[in-house]
N, C-alpha and C positions, 0 to 999 in steps of 0.2 A: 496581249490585251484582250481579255475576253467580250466578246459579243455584248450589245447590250437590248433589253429587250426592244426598242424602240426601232433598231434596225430588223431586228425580225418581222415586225409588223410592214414597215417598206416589203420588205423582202415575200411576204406572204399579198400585198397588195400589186406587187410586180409581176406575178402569176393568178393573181383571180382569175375565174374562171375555167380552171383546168381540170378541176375537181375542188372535192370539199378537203379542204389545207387545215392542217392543225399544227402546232409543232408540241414540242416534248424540251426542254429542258433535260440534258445529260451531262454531268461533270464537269457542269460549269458554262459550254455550249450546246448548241443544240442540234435535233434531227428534224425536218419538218417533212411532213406525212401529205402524203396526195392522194385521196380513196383510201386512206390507210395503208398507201404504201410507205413505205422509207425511201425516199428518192435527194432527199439533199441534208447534206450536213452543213452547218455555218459554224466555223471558229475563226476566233478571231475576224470579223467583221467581213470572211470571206466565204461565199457560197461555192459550196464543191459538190459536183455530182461523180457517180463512177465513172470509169473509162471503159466503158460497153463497147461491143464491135459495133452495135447501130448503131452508134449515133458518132462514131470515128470520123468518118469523115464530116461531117457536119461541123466538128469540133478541132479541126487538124488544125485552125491556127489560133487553140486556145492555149492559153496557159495552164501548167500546171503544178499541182502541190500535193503535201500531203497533210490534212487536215489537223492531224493530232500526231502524237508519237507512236511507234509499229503500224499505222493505218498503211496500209496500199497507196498506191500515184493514183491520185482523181484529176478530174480538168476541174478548172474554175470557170463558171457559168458566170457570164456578163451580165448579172442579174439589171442592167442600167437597159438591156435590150429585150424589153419587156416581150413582144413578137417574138425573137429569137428564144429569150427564155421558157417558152409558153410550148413550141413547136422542140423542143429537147427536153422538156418533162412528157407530151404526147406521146412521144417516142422511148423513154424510159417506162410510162405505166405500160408498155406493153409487154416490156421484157423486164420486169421486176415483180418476183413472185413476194406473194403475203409474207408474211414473219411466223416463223411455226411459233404456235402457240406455247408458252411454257407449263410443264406439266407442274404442278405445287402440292 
């Protein structure tokens, strides 16, 4: 069942204040951006970040999934622990480089 925009808004009000959050609409779900980074996808009504060495233990008794089909194993972020969610995106904008730019 795909995402629907309403919980994206949740989802972007459950981390204010970490940065300026945008998200983007892709293939039906979406990516949402922190400083312009790429730090969380949501499909299906689930928020998934990468499975980074920082923030491993932080996250060892998270769940985890894989967001879309061929994607990698991501943990699912408890986006319902706003503090906790707030404190594993700090710790991703550090180790999450920009998006190379495409050349056109």
């Amino acid at each position: 069942m795909a995402t629907n925009e309403d919980f994206i808004h949740y989802v972007c009000e459950q981390i204010s204040g970490v940065g300026a959050v945008r998200f983007k609409k892709m293939f039906g779900e979406y990516l949402i951006y922190i400083d312009e980074l790429p730090i969380i996808v949501v499909c299906d009504s689930t928020v998934y970040v990468k499975k980074l060495e920082c923030i491993d233990e932080l996250m060892q008794d998270a769940s985890v999934g894989f967001p879309y089909k061929g994607a990698k194993e991501h943990y699912i972020l408890d986006i319902e622990n706003s503090d906790f969610s707030k404190k594993i995106i700090s710790i991703l904008k550090k180790n999450t480089p920009l998006p190379k730019k495409k050349i056109r």
